[in-house]
Backbone as CSV, one residue per row, in Angstrom:
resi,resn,N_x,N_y,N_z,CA_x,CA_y,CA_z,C_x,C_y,C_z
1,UNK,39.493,14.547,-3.987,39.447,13.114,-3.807,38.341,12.739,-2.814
2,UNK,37.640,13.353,-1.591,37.161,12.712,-0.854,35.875,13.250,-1.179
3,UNK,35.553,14.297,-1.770,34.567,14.501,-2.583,34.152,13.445,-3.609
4,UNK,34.412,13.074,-4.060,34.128,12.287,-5.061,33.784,10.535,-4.224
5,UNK,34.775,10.633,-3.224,34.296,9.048,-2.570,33.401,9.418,-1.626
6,UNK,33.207,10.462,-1.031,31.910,11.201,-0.298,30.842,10.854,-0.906
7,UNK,30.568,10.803,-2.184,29.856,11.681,-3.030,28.951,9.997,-3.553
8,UNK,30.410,9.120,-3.593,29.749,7.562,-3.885,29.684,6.618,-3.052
9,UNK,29.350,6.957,-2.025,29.708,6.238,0.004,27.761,6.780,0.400
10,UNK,27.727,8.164,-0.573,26.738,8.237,0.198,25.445,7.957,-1.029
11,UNK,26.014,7.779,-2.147,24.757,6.975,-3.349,25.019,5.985,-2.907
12,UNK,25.952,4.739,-2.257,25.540,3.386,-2.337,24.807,3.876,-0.759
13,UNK,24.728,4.546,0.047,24.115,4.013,1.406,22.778,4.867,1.042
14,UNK,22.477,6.059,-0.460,21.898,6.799,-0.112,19.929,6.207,0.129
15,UNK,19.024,6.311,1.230,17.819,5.617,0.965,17.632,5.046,2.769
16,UNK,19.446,4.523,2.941,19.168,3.107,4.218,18.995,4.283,5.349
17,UNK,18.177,3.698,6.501,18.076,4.392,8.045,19.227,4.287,8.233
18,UNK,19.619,5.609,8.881,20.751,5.740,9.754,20.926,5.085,10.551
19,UNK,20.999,3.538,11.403,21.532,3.197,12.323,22.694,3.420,12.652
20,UNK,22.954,3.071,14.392,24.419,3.341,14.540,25.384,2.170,13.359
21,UNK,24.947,1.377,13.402,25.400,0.490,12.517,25.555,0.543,11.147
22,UNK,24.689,0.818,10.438,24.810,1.582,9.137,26.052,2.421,9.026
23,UNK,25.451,3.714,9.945,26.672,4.718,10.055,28.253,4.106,9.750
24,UNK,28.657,3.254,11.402,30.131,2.771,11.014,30.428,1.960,9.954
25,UNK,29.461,1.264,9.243,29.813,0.823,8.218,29.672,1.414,7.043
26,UNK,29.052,2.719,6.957,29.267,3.615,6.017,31.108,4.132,5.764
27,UNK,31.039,4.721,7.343,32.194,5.229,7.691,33.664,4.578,7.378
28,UNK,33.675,3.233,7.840,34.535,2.212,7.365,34.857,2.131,6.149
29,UNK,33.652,2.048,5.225,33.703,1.842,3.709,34.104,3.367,3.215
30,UNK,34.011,4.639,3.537,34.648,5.911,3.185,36.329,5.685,3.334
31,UNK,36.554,5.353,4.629,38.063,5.245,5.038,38.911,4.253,3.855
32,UNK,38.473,3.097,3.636,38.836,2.276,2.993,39.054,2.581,1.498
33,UNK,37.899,3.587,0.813,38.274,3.954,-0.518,39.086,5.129,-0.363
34,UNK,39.445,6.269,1.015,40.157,6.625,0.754,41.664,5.940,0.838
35,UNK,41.904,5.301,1.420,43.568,4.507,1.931,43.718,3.986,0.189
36,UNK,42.685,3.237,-0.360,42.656,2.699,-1.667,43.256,3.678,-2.402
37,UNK,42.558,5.045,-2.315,43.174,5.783,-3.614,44.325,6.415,-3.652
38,UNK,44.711,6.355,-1.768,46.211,6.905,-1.449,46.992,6.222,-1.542
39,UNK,46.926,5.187,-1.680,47.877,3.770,-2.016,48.121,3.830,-3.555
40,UNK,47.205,4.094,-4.729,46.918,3.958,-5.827,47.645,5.604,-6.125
41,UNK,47.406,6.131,-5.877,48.340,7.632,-5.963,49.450,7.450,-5.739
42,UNK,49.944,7.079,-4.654,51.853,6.640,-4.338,52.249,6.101,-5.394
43,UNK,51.180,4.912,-6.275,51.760,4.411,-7.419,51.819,4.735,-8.605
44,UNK,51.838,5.669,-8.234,51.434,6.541,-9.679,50.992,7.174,-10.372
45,UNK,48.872,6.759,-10.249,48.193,7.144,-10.650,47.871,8.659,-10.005
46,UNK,47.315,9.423,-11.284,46.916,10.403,-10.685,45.737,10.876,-9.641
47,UNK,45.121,11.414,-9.215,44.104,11.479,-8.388,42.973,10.950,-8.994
48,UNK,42.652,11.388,-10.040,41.226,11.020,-10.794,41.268,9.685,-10.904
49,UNK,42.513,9.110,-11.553,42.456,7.765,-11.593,43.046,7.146,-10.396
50,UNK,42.831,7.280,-9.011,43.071,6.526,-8.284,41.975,6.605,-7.701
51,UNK,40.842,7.289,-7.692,39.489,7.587,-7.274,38.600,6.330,-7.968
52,UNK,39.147,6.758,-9.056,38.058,5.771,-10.287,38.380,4.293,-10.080
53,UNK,39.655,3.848,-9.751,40.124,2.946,-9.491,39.865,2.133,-8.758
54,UNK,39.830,2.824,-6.712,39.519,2.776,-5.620,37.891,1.861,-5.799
55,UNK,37.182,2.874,-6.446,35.599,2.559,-6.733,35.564,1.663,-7.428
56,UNK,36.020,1.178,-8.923,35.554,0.249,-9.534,36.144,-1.059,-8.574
57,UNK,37.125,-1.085,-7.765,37.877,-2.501,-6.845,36.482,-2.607,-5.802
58,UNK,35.486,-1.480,-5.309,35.191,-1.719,-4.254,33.901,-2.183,-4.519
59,UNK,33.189,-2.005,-5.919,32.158,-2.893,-6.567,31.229,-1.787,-7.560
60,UNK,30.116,-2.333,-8.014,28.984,-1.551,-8.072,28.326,-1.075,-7.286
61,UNK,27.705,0.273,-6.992,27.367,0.961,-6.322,25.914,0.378,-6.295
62,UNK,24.991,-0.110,-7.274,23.858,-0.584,-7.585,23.799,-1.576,-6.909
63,UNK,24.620,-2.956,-6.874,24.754,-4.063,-6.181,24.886,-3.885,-4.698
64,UNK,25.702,-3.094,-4.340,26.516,-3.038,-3.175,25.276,-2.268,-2.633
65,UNK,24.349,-1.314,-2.677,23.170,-0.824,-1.910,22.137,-1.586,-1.913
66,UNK,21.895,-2.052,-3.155,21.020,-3.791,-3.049,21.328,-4.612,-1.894
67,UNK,22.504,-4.899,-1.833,22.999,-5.874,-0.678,22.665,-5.315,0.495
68,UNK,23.375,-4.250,0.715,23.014,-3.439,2.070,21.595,-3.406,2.227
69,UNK,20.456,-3.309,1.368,19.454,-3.352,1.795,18.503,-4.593,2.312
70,UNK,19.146,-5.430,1.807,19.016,-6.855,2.138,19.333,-7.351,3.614
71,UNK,20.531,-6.873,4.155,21.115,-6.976,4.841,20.725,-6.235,6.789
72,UNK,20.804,-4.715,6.073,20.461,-3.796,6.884,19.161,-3.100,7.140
73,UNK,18.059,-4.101,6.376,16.585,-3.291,6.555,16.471,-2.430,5.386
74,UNK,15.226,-2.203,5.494,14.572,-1.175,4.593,15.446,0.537,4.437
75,UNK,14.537,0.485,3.483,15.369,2.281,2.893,14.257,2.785,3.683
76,UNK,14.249,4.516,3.815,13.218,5.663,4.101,12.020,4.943,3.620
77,UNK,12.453,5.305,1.999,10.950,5.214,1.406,9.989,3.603,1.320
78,UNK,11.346,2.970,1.701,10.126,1.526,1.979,10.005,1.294,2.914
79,UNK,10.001,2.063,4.536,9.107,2.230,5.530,7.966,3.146,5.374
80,UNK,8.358,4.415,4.581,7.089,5.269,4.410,6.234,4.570,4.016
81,UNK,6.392,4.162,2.249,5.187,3.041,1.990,5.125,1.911,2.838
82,UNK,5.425,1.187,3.158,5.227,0.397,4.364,3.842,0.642,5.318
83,UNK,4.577,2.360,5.883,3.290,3.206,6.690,1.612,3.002,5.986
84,UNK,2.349,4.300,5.057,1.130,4.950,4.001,0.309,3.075,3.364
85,UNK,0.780,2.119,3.405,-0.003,1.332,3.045,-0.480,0.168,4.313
86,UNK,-0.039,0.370,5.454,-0.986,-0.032,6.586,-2.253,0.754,6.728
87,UNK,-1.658,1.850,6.589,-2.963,3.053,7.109,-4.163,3.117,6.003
88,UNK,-3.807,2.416,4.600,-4.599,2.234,3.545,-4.984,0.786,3.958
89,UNK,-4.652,0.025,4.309,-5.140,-0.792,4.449,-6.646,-0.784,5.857
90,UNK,-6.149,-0.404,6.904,-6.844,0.217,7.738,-8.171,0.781,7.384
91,UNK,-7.757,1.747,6.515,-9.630,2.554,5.819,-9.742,1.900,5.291
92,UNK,-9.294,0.766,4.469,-10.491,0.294,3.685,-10.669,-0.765,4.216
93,UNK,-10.424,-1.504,5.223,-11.370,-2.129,6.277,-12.321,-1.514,6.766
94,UNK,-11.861,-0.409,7.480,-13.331,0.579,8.056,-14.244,0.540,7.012
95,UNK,-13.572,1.644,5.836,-14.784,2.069,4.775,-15.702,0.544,4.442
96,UNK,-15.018,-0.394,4.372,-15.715,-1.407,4.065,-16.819,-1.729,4.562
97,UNK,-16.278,-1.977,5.837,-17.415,-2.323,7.041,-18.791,-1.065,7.822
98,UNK,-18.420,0.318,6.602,-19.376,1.288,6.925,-19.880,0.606,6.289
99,UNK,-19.682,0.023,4.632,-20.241,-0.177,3.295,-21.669,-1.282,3.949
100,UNK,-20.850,-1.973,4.621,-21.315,-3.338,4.888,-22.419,-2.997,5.871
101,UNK,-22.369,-2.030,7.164,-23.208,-1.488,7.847,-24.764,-1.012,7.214
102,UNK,-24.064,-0.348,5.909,-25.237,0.721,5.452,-25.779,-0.084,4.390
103,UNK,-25.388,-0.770,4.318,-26.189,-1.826,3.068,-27.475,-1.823,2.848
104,UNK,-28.452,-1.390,3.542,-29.446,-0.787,3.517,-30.015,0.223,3.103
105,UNK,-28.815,0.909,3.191,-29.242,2.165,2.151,-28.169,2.336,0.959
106,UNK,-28.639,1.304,-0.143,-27.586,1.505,-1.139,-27.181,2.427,-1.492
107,UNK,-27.840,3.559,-1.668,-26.919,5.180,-2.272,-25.901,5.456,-1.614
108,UNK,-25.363,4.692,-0.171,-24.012,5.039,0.500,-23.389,3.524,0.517
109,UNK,-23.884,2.522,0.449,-23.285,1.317,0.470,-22.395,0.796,-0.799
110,UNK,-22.794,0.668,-1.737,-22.405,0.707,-3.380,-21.007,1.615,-3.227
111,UNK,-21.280,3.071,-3.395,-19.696,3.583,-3.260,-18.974,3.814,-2.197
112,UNK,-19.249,3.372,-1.257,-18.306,3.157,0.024,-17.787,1.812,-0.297
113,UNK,-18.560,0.632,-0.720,-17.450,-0.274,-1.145,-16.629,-0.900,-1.758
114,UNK,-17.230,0.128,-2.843,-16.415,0.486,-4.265,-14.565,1.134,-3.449
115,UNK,-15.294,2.539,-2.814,-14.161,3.078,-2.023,-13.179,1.921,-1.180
116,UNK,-13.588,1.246,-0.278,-13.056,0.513,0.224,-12.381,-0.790,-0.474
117,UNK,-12.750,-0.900,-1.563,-12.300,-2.130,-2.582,-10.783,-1.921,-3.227
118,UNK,-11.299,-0.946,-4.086,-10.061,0.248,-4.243,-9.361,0.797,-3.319
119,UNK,-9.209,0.941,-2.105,-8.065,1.367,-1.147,-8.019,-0.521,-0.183
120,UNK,-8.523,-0.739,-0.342,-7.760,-2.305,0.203,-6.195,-2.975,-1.191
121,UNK,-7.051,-2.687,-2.661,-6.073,-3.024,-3.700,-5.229,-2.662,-3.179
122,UNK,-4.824,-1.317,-3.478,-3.638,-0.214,-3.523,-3.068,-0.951,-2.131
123,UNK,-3.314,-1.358,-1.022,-2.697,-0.847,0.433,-2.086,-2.230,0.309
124,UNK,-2.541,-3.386,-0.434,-1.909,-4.598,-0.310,-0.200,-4.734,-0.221
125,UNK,0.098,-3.543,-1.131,1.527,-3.193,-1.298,2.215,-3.359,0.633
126,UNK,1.683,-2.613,1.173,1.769,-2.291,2.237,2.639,-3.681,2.929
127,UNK,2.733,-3.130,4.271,3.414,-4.072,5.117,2.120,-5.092,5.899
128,UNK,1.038,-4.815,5.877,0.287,-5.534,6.451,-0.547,-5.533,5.918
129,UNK,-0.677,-6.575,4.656,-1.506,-6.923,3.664,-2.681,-7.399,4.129
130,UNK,-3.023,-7.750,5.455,-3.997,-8.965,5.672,-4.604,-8.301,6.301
131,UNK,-4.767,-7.010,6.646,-6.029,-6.078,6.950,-6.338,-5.444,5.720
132,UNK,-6.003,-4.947,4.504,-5.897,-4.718,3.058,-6.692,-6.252,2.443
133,UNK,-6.564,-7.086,2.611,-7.202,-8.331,2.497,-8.574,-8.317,2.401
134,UNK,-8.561,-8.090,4.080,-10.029,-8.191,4.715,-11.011,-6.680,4.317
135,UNK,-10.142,-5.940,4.506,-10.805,-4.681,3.659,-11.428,-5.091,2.231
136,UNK,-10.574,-5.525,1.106,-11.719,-5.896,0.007,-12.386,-6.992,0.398
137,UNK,-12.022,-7.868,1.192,-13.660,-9.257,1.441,-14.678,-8.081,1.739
138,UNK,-14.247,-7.306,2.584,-15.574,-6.890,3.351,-16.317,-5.529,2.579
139,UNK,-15.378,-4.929,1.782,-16.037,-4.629,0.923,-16.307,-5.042,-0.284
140,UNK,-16.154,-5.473,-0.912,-16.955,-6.751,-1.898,-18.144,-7.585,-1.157
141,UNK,-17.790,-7.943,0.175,-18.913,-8.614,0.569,-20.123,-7.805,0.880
142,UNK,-20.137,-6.305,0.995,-21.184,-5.122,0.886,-21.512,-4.664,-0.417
143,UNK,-20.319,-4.736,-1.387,-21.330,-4.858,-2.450,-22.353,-6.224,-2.951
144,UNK,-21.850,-7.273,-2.821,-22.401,-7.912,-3.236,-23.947,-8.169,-2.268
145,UNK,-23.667,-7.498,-1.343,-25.209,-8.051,-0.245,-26.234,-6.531,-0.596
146,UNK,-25.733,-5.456,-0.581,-26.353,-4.702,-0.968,-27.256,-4.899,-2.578
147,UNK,-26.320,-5.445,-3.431,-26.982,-5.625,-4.736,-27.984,-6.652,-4.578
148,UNK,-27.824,-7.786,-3.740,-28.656,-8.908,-3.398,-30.208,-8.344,-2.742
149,UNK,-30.130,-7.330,-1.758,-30.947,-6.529,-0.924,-31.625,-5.738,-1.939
150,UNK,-31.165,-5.334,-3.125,-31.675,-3.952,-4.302,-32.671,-5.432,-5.038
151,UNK,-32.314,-6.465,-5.247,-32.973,-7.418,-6.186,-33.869,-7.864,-5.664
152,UNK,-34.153,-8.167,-4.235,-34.479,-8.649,-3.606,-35.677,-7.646,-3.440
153,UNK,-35.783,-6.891,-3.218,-36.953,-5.688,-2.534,-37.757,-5.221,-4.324
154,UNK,-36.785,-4.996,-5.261,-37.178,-4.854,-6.878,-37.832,-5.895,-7.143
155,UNK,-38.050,-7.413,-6.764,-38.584,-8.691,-7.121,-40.268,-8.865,-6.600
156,UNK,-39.331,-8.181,-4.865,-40.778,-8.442,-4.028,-41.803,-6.992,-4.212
157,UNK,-41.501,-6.023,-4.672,-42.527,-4.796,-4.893,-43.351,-5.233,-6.391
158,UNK,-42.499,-5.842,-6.853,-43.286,-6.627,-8.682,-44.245,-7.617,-8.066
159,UNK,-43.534,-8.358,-7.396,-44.599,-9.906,-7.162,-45.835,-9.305,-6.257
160,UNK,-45.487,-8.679,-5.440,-47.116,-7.685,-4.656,-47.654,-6.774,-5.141
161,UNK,-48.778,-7.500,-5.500,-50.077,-7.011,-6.312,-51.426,-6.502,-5.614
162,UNK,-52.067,-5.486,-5.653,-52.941,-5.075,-4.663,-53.854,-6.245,-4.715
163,UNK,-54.583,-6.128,-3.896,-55.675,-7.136,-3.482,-56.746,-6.015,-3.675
164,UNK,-58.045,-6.433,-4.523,-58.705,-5.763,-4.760,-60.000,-6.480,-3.476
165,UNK,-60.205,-6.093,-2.915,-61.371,-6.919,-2.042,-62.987,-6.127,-2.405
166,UNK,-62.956,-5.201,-3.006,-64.511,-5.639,-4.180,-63.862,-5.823,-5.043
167,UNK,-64.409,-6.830,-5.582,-63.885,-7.375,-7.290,-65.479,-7.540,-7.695
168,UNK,-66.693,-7.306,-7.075,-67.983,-7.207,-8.201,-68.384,-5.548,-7.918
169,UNK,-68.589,-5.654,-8.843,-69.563,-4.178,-9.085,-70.479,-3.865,-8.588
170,UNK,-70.837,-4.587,-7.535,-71.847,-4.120,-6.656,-71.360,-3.752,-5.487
171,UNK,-72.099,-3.042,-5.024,-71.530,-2.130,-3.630,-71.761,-3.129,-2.516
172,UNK,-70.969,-3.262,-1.629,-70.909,-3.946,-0.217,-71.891,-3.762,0.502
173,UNK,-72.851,-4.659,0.821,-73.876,-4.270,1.435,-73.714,-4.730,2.929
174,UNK,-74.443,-4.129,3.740,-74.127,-4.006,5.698,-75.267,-4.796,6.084
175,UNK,-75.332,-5.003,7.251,-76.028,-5.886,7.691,-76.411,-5.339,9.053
176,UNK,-78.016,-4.291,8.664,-78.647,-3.534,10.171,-79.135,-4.232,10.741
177,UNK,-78.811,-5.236,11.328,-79.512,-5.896,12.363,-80.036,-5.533,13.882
């Protein structure tokens, strides 16, 4: 019997931080489906079905960890991502702002802010979207100045044309005075 309410005490809490708080209200809610199924046994039912019983009175397990999570904060894994997507957000601010630095030399500017564009996306998930934000402005804003800088220098090497300073066929003549 307490296997089995063990077993569904700790799928509805399974995910939430251990607070002390969590805990006793884990604990509480164990005690309670057991008294449930010992009450439900005196009446009759056999163990299995006073287990099954106990649980279906005390809700869905799906709902009831939904709630708790609502309630009691995040699970493990949505502080980890939480983490893992500040810290993505983070590089691709940096990477951005290398992007944006080196813009001058497009062969590192272009895919650094490609890099940084793509890890600002992804990190938005994150808990602190608004450095993930500024990470793609700022890398988008290195690609786009770098490509401006590539057009810009490709326009002006076309439009400058040597200056031929003999343009007659006669040789420059000096003046021995």
């Amino acid at each position: 019997m307490e296997k089995q309410i063990d077993q569904y005490v700790n799928e509805v809490y399974s995910g939430l931080v251990e607070t002390k708080e969590v805990h006793d209200l884990k604990e509480e809610m164990r005690n309670h489906l057991l008294q449930t199924a010992r009450d439900l046994k005196q009446q009759g039912h056999n163990e299995e079905e006073s287990v099954r019983l106990a649980i279906e009175r005390f809700g869905d397990g799906e709902n009831l960890r939904h709630d708790l999570e609502t309630l009691y904060g995040p699970t493990v894994n949505q502080v980890d991502s939480s983490r893992a997507g500040n810290v993505l957000g983070w590089v691709s601010l940096i990477v951005g702002l290398l992007s944006f630095l080196s813009s001058v030399y497009a062969i590192l500017s272009i895919p650094l802010g490609i890099v940084g564009f793509i890890l600002g996306v992804i990190a938005r998930k994150g808990s602190n979207r608004r450095i993930a934000i500024w990470g793609i402005a700022v890398s988008a804003v290195a690609i786009l100045l770098t490509i401006f800088l590539l057009l810009l220098l490709t326009v002006h090497s076309y439009s400058v044309t040597p200056v031929n300073v003999h343009s007659s066929s006669q040789p420059m003549q000096t003046n021995h005075s």
